[in-house]
C-alpha positions in Angstrom: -3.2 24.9 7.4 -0.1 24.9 9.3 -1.4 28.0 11.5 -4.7 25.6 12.1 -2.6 22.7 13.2 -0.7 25.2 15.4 -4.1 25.7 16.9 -5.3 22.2 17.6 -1.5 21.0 18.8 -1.9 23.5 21.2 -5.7 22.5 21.9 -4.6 19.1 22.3 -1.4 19.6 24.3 -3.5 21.6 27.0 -6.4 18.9 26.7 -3.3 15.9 27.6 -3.0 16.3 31.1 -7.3 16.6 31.8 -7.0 13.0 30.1 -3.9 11.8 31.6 -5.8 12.4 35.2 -8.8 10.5 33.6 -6.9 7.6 32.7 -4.9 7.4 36.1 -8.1 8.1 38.4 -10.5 5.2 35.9 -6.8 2.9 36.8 -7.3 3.9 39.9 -10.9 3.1 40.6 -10.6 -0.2 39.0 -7.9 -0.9 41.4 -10.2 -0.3 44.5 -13.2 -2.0 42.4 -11.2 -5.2 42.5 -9.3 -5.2 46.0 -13.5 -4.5 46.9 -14.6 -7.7 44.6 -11.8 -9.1 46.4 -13.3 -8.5 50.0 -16.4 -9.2 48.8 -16.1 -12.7 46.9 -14.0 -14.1 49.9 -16.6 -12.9 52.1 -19.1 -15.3 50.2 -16.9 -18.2 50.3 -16.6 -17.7 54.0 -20.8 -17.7 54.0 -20.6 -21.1 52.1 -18.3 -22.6 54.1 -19.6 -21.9 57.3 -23.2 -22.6 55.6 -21.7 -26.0 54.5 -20.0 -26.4 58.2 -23.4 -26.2 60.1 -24.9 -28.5 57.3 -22.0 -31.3 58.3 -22.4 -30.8 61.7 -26.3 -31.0 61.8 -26.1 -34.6 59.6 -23.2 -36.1 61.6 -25.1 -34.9 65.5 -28.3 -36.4 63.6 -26.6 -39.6 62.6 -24.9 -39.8 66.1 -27.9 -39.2 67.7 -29.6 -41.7 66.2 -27.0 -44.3 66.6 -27.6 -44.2 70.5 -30.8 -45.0 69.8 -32.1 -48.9 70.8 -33.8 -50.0 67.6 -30.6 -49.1 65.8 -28.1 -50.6 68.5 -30.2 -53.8 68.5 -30.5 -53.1 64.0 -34.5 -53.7 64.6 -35.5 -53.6 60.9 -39.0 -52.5 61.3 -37.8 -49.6 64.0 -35.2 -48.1 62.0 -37.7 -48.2 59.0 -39.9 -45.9 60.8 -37.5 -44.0 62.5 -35.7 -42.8 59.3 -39.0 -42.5 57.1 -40.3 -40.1 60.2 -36.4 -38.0 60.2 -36.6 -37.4 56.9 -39.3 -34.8 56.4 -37.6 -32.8 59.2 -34.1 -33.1 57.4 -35.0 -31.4 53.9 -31.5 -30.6 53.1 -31.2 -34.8 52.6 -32.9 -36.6 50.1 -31.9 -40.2 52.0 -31.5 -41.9 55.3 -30.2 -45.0 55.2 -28.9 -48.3 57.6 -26.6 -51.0 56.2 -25.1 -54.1 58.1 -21.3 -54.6 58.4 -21.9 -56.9 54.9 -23.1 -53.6 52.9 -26.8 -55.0 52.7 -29.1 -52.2 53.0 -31.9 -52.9 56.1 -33.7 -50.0 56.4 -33.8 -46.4 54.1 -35.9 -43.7 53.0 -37.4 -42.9 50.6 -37.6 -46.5 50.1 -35.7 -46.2 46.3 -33.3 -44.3 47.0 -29.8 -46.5 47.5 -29.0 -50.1 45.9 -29.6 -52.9 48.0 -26.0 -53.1 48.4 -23.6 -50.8 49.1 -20.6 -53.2 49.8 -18.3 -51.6 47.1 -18.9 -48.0 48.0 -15.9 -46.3 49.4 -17.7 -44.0 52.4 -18.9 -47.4 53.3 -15.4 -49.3 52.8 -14.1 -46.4 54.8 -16.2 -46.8 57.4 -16.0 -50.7 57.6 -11.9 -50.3 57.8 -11.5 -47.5 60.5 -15.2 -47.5 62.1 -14.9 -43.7 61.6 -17.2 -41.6 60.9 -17.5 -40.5 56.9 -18.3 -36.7 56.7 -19.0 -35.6 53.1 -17.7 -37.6 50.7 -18.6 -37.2 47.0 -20.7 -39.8 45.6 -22.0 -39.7 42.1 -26.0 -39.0 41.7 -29.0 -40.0 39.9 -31.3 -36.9 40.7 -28.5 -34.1 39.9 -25.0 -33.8 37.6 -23.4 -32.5 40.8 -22.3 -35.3 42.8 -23.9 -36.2 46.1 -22.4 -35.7 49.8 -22.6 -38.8 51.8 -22.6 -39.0 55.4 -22.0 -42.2 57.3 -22.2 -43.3 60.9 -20.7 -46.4 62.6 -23.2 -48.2 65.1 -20.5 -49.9 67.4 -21.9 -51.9 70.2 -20.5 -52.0 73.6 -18.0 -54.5 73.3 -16.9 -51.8 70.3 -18.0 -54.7 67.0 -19.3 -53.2 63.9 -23.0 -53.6 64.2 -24.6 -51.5 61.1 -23.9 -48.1 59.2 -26.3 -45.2 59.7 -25.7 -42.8 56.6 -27.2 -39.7 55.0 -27.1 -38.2 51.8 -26.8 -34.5 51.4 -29.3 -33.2 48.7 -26.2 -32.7 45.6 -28.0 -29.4 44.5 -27.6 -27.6 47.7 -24.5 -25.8 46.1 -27.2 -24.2 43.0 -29.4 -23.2 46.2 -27.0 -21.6 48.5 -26.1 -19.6 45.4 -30.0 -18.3 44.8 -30.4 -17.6 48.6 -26.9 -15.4 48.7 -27.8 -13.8 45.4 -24.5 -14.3 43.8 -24.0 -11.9 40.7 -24.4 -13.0 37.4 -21.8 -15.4 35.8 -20.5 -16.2 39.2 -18.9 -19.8 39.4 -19.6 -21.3 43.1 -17.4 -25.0 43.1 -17.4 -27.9 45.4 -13.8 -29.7 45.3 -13.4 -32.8 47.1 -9.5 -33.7 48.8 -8.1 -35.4 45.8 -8.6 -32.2 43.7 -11.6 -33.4 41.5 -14.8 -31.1 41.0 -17.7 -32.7 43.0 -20.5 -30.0 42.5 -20.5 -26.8 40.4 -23.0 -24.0 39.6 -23.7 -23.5 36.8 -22.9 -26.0 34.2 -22.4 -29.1 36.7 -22.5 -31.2 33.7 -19.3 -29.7 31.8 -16.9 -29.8 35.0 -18.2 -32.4 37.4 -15.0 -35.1 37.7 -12.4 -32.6 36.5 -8.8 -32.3 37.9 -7.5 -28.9 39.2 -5.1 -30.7 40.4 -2.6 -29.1 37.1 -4.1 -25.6 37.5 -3.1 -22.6 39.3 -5.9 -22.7 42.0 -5.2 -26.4 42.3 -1.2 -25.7 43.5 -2.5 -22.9 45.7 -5.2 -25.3 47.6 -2.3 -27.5 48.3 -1.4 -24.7 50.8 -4.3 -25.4 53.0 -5.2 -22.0 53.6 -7.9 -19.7 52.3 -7.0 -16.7 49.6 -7.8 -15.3 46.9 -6.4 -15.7 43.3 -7.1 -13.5 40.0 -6.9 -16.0 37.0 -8.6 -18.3 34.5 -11.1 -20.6 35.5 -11.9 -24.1 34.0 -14.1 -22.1 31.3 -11.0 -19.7 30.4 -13.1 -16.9 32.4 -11.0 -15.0 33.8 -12.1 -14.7 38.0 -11.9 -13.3 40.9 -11.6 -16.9 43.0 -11.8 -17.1 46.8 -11.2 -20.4 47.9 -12.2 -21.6 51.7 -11.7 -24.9 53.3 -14.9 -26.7 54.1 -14.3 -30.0 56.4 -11.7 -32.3 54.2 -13.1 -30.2 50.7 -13.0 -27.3 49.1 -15.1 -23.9 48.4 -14.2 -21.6 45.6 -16.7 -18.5 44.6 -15.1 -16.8 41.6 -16.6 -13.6 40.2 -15.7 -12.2 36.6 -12.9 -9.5 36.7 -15.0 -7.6 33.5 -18.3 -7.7 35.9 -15.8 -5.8 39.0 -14.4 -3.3 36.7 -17.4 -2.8 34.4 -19.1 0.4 35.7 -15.8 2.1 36.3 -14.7 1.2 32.1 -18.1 2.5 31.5 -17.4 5.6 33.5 -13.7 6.1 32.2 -14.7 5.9 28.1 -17.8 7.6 29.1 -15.7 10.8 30.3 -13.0 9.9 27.7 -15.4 10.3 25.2 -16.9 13.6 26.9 -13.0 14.8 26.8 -12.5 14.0 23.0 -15.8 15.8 22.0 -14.7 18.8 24.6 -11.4 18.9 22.4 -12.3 18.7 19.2 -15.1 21.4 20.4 -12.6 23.3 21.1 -10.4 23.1 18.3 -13.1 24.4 16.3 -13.5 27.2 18.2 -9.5 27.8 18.6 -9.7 27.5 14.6 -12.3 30.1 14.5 -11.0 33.0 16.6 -7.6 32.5 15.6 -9.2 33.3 12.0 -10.8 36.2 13.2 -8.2 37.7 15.7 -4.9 36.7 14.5 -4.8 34.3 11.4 -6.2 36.7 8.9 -4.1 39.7 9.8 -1.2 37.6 9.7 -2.0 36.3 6.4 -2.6 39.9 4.7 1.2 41.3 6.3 2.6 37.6 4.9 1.2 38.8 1.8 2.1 42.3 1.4 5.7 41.5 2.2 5.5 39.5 -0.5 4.1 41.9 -3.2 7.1 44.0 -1.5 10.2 41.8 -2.1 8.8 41.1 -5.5 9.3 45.1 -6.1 5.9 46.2 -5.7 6.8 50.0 -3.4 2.9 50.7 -3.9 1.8 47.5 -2.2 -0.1 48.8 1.3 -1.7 46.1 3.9 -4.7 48.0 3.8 -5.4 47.1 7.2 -6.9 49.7 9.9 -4.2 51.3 12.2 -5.8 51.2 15.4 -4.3 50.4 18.7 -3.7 47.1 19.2 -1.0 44.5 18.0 -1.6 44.0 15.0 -2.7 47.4 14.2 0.5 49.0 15.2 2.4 46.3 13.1 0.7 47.3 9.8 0.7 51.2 10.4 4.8 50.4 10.9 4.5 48.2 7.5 2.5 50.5 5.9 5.2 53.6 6.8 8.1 51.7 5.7 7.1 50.7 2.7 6.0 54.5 1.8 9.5 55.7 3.4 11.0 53.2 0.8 8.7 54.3 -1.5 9.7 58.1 -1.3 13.1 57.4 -1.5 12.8 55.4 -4.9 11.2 58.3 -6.0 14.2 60.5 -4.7 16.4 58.4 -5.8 14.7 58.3 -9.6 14.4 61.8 -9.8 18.0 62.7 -8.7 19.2 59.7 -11.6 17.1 61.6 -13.9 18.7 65.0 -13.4 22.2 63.3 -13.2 21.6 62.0 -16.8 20.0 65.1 -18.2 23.7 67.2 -16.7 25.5 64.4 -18.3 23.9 64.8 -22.2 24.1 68.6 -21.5 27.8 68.9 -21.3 28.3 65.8 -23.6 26.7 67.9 -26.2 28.9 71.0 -25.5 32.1 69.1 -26.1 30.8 67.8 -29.5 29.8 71.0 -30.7 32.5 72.9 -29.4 35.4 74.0 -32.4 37.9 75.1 -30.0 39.2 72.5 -27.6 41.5 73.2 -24.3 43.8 70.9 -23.2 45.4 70.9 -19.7 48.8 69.3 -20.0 50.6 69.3 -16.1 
């Protein structure tokens, strides 16, 4: 048994290196996998951004546009009625136009449902009120969607630069579960909207779990603090470990994140695939080491292990009985096989020349018994 395991440390010991380059090119690959994903995920965040960018800049040249306008200068009720139910077929990525005066009253929207009457205690509109700024994208919650809606909001200032009324539009909230069908984002990918003070406003999929959470205490949350776009390798909200890019859209945030197992997963495929290939290769060829070391060396070295035994228990007649042919293994058993039979020969010398020494001995021993005169020799 020891011989086999010989055999297969052997086996294995030539085998280690073949797996040791496995190992260090499947590392390897994964490596380049990632810094790819890496590449790859920030270019999609780039997409969505700018995709988000021409989105903000269509809604506020639209709402500018149409604050120029005379019906909505003079806040004709009836003319910015029709103007905004005719916009919104040609606007599909909003699902409401809207006019409020400087009180928050809503005079004119379309569809005709789809704000309150009032919108005196919503903050775009507060924010416009107090700086007669413009509003661009900010989160609002929604009835149609768990994602939160992205309002857009106009001041109509009149020429003497008082508040007259409050064009606004409001971005359709599942725009973010589109964008992510139209780039055909890989499976399990997480595609998130974060508004400025850290809190989710839209995410795909499972709006309704993260919608209103804080990153604000998270690792991605410290890095958008930065203000620049990256890349960061950690667990998401879910505990799913990402590949995040995060790029700055207008005052929010983009982050695409893509499972590290789905980067790496066809190169741990490939790497137990061949590891598995090695280990059946090596014990394939264990069993093979096993066999022709039985049938070139194992069982010739067993037969000499047991002749020299037989020989040092006293056994002179013990031969290996093993052919004497030129090779190794041949020569060492003819050499065996002629000791023991000069040993052999000896012993039989050796017996024959004790035998005649004791046969000299009782001869003359015999002579001095039976002998009636004695000599002495006295010096």
């Amino acid at each position: 048994s020891s011989d086999v395991c010989s055999s297969d440390l052997i086996v294995m010991l030539a085998a280690s290196p073949l797996v040791a380059l496995t190992i260090y090119n499947g590392l390897e690959q994964q490596q380049n996998e990632r810094s790819s994903a890496c590449e790859e995920v920030m270019r999609y965040a780039r997409v969505a951004s700018a995709r988000q960018e021409r989105m903000t800049d269509a809604t506020r040249e639209t709402l500018f546009t149409l604050a120029l306008l005379p019906g909505v200068q003079q806040v004709d009720v009836a003319a910015c009625q029709r103007l905004l139910t005719q916009m919104l077929p040609l606007s599909p990525r909003h699902v409401c136009l809207g006019a409020a005066l400087p009180d928050g009253t809503v005079f004119a929207v379309a569809p005709a449902d789809a704000m309150p009457r009032s919108v005196a205690d919503e903050p775009w509109f507060r924010a416009v009120v107090d700086d007669i700024e413009p509003v661009t994208g900010m989160p609002r919650p929604s009835s149609r969607s768990a994602n939160k809606e992205a309002v857009f909001a106009q001041p109509v200032v009149s020429a003497n630069h008082r508040l007259q009324a409050v064009l606004f539009a409001v971005l359709d909230p599942d725009w973010l579960g589109r964008f992510a069908t139209e780039l055909r984002l890989p499976a399990h990918t997480a595609v998130t909207w974060i508004d400025p003070q850290g809190l989710i406003a839209a995410r795909v999929p499972d709006p309704s779990l993260w919608v209103n959470h804080s990153i604000s205490q998270t690792p991605l949350g410290g890095l958008l603090t930065a203000k620049r776009a990256g890349v960061y390798e950690g667990a998401d909200l879910d505990h799913v470990k990402r590949i995040q890019a995060f790029q700055p859209a207008g005052p929010n945030w983009l982050v695409v994140g893509l499972p590290s197992t789905l980067v790496t997963l066809d190169s741990h495929r490939t790497l137990w695939r061949t590891l598995i290939i090695l280990a059946l290769a090596s014990i394939a060829a264990m069993v093979v080491a096993v066999g022709v070391a039985e049938l070139t060396f194992l069982r010739y070295l067993r037969v000499l292990t047991a002749a020299a035994r037989r020989l040092s228990a006293g056994n002179l007649g013990v031969r290996t009985g093993l052919p004497h042919v030129h090779s190794e293994f041949g020569e060492l058993a003819k050499a065996f096989d002629d000791m023991v039979e000069s040993l052999e020969q000896r012993t039989h010398e050796r017996t024959i020349a004790e035998h005649a020494l004791r046969a000299n001995e009782e001869k003359y021993r015999r002579i001095v018994e039976t002998a009636e005169e004695g000599i002495w020799e006295i010096n």
